[in-house]
VOGU-3710 file (C-alpha; in Angstrom, 3 decimals, decimal comma):
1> xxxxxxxxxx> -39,989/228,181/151,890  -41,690/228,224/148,479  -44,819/229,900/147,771  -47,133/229,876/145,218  -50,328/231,743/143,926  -52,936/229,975/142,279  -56,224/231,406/141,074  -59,440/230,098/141,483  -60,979/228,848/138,624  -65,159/227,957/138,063
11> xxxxxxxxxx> -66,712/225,424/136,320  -69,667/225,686/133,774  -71,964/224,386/136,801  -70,335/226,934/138,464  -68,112/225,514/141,059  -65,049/226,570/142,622  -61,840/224,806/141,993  -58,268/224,939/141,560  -55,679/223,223/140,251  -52,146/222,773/141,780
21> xxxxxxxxxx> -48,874/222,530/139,893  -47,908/219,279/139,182  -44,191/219,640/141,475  -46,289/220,815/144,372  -48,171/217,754/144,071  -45,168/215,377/143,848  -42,796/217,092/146,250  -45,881/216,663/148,938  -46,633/213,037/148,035  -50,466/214,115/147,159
31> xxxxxxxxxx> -52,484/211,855/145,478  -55,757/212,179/143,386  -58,645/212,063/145,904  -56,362/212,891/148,758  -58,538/215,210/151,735  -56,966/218,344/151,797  -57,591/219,935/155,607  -57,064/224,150/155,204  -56,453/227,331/157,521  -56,575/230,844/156,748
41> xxxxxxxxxx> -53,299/232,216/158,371  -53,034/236,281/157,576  -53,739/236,610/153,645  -52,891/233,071/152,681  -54,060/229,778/153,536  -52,407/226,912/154,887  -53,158/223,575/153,188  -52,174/219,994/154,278  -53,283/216,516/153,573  -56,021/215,059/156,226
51> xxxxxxxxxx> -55,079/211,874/157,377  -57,418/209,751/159,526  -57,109/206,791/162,096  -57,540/203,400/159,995  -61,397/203,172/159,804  -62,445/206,558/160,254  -64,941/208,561/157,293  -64,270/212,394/156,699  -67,157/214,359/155,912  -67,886/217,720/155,031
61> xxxxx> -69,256/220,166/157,738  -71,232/222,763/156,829  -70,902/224,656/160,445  -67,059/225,542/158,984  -68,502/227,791/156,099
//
């Protein structure tokens, strides 16, 4: 298993972001725009691509913050 730390960067509107290496994102098969779905699990947090049923919208929920 490989692990990685990234930090959290802000933008001048002050945003959070980060940025993932660029041999995560190919060894996972992301893609610009993908939906990203995330757990916390103990101190780290478990990321993976959200995939949805042909026709169906994701949208953000506030109630999970």
């Amino acid at each position: 298993m490989t692990a990685y730390i990234i930090e959290i960067q802000e933008a001048k509107n002050g945003d959070l972001f980060i940025e993932f290496p660029d041999d995560l994102v190919d060894t996972l098969g992301w893609q610009e725009d993908d939906i990203l779905y995330w757990r916390l699990k103990g101190d780290g947090v478990i990321l993976s691509k959200y995939t949805d049923s042909p026709g169906t919208e994701a949208t953000e929920d506030s109630s999970l913050y």
